[in-house]
C-alpha positions in Angstrom: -4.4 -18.4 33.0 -7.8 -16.0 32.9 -7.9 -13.2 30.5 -10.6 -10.8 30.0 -11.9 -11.0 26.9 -14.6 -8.4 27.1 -15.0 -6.2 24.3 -12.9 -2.9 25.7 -13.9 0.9 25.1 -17.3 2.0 23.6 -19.9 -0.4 22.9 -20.2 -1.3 19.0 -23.5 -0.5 18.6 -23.1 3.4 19.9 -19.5 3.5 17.7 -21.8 3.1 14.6 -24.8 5.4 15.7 -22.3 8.1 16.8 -20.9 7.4 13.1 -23.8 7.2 11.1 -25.6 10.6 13.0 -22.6 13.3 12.5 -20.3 11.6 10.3 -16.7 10.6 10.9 -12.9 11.8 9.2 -10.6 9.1 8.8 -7.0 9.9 9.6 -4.6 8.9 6.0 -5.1 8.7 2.8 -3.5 4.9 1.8 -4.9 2.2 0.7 -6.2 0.9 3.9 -7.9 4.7 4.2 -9.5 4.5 0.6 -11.0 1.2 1.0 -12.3 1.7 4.6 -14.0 5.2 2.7 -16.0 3.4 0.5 -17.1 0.4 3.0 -18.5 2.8 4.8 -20.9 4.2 2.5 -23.4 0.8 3.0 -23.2 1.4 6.6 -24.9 4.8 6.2 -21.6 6.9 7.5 -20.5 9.9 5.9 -16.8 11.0 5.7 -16.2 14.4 6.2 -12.6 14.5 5.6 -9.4 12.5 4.8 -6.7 13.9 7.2 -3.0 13.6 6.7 -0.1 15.5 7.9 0.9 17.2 4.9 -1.8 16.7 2.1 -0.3 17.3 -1.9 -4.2 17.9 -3.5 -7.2 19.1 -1.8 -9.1 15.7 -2.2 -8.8 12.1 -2.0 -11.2 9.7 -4.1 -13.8 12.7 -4.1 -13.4 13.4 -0.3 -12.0 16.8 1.2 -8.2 16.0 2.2 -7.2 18.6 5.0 -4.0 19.0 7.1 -4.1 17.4 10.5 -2.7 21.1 12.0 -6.0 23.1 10.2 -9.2 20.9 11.2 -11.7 23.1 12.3 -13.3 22.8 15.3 -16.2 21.5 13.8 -14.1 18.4 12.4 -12.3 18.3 15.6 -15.7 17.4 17.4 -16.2 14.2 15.4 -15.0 10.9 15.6 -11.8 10.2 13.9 -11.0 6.7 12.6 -7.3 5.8 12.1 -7.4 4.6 8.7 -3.2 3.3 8.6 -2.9 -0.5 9.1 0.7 -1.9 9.1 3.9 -2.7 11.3 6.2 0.2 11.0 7.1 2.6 13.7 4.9 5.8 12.0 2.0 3.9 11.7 2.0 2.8 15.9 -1.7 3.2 16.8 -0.7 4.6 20.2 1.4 7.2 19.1 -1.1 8.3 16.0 -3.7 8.3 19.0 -1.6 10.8 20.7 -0.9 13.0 17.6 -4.7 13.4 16.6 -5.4 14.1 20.5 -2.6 17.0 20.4 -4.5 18.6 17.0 -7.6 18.6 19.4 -9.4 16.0 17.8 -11.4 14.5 21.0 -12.0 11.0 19.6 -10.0 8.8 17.8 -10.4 5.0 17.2 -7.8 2.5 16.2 -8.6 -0.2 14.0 -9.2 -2.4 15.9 -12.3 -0.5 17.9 -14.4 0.3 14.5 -13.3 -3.2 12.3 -16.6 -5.1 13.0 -18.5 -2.9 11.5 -17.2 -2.5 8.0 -15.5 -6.6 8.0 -17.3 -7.5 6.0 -17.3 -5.0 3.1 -13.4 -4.7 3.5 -12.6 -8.7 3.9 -9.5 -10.5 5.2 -7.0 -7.8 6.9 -4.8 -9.9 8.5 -5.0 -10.3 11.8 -8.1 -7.4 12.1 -11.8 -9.4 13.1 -14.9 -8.9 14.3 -14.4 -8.5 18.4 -17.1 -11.4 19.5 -15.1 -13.9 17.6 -12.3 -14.2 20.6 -15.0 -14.9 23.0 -16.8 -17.5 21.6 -13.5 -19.2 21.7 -12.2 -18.2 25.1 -11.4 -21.0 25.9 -8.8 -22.5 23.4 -7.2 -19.1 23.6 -7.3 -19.2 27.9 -5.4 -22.7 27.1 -2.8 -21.6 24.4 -2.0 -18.9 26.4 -1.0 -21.1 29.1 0.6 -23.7 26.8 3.2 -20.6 26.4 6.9 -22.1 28.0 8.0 -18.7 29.6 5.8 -15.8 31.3 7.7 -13.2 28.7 5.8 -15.5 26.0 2.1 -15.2 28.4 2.6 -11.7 29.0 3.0 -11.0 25.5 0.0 -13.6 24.1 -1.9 -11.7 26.7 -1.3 -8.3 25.4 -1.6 -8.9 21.8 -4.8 -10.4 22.5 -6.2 -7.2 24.8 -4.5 -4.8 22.0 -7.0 -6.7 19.8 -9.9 -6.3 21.8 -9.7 -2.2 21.8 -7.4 -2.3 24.8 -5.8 1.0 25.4 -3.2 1.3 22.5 -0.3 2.1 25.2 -0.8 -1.3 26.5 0.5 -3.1 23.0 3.8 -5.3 23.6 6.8 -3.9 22.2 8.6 -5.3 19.0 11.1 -8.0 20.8 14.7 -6.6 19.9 15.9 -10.2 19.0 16.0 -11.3 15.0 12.9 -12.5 13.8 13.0 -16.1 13.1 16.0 -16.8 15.0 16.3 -15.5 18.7 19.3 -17.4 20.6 17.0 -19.8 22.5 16.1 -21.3 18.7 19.7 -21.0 17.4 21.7 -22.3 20.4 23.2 -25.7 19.2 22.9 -26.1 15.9 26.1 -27.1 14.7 26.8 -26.8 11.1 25.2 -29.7 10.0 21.9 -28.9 9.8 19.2 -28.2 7.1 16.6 -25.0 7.1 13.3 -25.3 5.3 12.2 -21.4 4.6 8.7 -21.5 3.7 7.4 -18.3 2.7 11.6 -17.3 1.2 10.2 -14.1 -0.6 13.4 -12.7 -2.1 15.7 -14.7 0.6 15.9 -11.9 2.9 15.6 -14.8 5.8 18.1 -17.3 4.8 20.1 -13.8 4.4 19.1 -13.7 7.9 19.9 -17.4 8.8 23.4 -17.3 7.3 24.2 -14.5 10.1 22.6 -16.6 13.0 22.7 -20.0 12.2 25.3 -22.5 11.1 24.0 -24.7 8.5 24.9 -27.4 6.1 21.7 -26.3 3.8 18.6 -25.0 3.2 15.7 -25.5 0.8 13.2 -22.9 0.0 9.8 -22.2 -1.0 8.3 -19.5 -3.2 5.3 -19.9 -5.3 5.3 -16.0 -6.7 7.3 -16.2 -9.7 8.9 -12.6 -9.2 9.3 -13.1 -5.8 11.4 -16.3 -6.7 13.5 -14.6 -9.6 15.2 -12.6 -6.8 15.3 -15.4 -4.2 17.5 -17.8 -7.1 19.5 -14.6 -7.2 20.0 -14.4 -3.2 20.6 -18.3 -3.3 23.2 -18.1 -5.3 25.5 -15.7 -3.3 24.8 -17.4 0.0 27.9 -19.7 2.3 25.8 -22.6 1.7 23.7 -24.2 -0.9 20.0 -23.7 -1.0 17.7 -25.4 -3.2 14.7 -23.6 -4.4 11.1 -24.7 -5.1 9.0 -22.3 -7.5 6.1 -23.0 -5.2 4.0 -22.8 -2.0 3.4 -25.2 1.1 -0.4 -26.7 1.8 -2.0 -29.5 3.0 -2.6 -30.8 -0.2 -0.3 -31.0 -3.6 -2.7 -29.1 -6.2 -3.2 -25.3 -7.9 -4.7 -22.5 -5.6 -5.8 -19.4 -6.6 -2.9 -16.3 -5.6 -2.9 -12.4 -5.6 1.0 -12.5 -7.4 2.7 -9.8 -8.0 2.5 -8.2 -4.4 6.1 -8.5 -3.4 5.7 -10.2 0.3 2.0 -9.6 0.9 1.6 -11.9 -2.4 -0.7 -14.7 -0.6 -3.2 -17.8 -1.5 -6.5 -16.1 -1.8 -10.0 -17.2 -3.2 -9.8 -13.9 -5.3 -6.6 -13.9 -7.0 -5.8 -13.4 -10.7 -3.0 -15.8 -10.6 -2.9 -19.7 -10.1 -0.1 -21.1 -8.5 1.4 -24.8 -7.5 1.1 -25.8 -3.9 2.5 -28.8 -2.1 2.8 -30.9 0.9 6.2 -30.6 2.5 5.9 -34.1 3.1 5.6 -34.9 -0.6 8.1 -32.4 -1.2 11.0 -34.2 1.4 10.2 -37.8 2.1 13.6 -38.6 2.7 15.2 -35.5 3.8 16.0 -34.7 7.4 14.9 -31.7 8.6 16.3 -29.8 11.2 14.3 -26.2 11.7 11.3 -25.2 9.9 10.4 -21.3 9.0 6.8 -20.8 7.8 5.6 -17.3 6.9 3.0 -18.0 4.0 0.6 -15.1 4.3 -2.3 -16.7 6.3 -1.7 -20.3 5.0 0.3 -21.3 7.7 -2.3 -24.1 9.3 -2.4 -25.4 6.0 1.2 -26.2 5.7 1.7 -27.2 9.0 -1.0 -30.1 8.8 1.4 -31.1 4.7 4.4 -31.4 7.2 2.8 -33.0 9.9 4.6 -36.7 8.8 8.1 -34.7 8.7 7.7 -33.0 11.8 6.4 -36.3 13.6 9.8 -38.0 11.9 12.8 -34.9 12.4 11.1 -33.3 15.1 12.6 -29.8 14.0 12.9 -26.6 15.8 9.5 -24.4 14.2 9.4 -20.4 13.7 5.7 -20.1 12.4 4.4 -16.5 11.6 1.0 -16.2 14.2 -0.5 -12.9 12.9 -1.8 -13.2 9.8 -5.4 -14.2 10.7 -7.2 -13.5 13.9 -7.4 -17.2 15.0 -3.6 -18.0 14.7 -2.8 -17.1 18.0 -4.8 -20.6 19.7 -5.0 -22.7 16.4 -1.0 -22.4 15.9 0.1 -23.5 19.5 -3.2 -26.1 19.7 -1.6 -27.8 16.3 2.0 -28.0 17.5 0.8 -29.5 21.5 -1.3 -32.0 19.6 1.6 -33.0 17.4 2.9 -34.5 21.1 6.4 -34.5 20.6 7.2 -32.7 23.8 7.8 -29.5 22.3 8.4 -25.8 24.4 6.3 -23.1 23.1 7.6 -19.3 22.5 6.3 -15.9 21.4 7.2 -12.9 20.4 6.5 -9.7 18.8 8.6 -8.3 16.1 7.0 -4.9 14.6 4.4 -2.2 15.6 0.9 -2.8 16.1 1.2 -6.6 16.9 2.3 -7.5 13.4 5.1 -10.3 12.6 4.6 -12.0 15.6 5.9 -15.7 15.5 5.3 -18.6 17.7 8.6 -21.0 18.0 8.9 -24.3 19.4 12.0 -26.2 20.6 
């Protein structure tokens, strides 16, 4: 399958010089907002305003904070950067598009139109990169899109990707309506007697899940953030079936790794954390212990703990529901990994929030 993988909408280079000549407002006042203030200032680009529906002060870090219903026509004329990065229905980039364009603002860019510019002041953002980066690997995505098992799971691959490239925001796929983790095509057949390896467990919310779509005979969980793991002993212990829980993360290798704790389910393995935490190989972890389906959500570290499970999942040859959005390159690296495993397994995706966020690549 072909896919365009031109950059879509205005040309980097006259985003930043229409930026750094008249100055820009950025639409919220979050975190995401804040941060993407301040790595502006090295590109030269000034922000005239922080704009939110219903401001409570009159400034934000410094920086005038005005009502989206009273810009001015002057701040109406400049280029309005959508500065709200997350999966929930509010922050949908098409419909925040649509409410700026209704207040008169004439231009407003998603995230994804402006991030090359200011990636490298504002780091990792999930699945947010520098546009070029999906060409120079056109072709592994061209061929994971095509290792896809149903044209739902192309068409969505497809979109995601084009959302990500600028697309027009109306074109994003839909969150799928199914649960997350366990639509029917992964669930049908399991019997009871099965055992669910949660990687990523948080505070249990998806064995919660599993123990209203699958029947199982037990699960074992993973979760290196200690307060993250207080709560999911507490889930574990009011579930139908036991669970046995690991006070630790999945990797490639058994050893400490630097993590940002503390962060409820965004807590994740990065360079810059304040915390250390233990990491293992799932192999290590389960030599002898059959494994039936596999969950990985781990915050960006899922290639990681795919390749520590590679001997288990070459032995049990378990049904896999891998989170594919937390870095830009999941979508062709995830599927690539689980074809090269070559154990004759179909590939699925879906889409399960706004914006492209908790999307999840299954095999069966």
């Amino acid at each position: 399958m072909s896919i365009d993988l031109a950059v879509d909408g205005q040309p980097t280079d006259a985003v930043l010089a229409k930026a750094q000549e008249n100055g820009i407002t950025i639409f919220g006042a979050g975190t995401f907002a804040r941060t993407l203030a301040r790595a502006l200032q090295p590109a030269g680009i000034r922000v005239a305003a922080m704009v939110v529906t219903a401001p409570h002060s009159d400034n934000c870090d410094g920086i005038p904070l005005v009502a989206l219903a009273s810009l001015d026509e002057r701040l109406r004329q400049l280029p309005m950067w959508i500065g709200v990065f997350n999966r929930e229905a509010h922050s949908d980039f098409a419909a925040l598009v649509a409410v700026t364009a209704k207040a008169g603002v004439r231009t407003s860019l998603a995230p994804p139109q402006y991030f090359e510019i200011v990636a490298k002041a504002m780091g990792w953002r999930y699945w947010l990169t520098d546009r070029g980066n999906y060409a120079h690997h056109h072709q592994a995505i061209e061929a994971a899109i095509d290792s896809m098992a149903d044209n739902r799971s192309r068409q969505q691959l497809s979109a995601t990707i084009a959302f990500r490239l600028g697309a027009d925001p109306d074109a994003v796929p839909q969150p799928d309506t199914g649960p997350q983790y366990f639509p029917s095509f992964m669930t049908d057949g399991m019997d009871g007697t099965g055992t669910l390896v949660d990687g990523g467990a948080y505070d249990g919310d998806t064995l919660r899940q599993a123990a209203s779509h699958l029947k199982l005979a037990n699960a074992v969980a993973f979760e290196p953030d200690p307060e993250n793991f207080a709560r999911l002993a507490d889930t574990a212990r009011t579930l139908s079936f036991p669970v046995t829980c690991f006070p630790c993360g999945l990797s490639s290798e058994t050893r400490h790794l630097r993590y940002s704790v503390g962060q409820g389910e965004a807590s994740a393995i990065c360079g810059e954390g304040e915390g250390l935490v233990q990491v293992a190989r799932l192999d290590d972890c389960l030599p002898a212990t059959s494994i039936d389906y596999l969950k990985l959500d781990v915050e960006g570290h899922e290639m990681e703990a795919l390749a520590g499970a590679a001997q288990c999942l070459r032995r049990d040859r378990p049904r896999l529901a891998v989170a594919g959005y937390h870095r830009w390159d999941d979508v062709w690296r995830i599927p690539r990994f689980i074809q090269q495993l070559d154990l004759d397994y179909r590939i699925a995706f879906r889409i399960h929030a706004h914006n492209t966020f908790d999307g999840v690549f299954y095999a069966y």
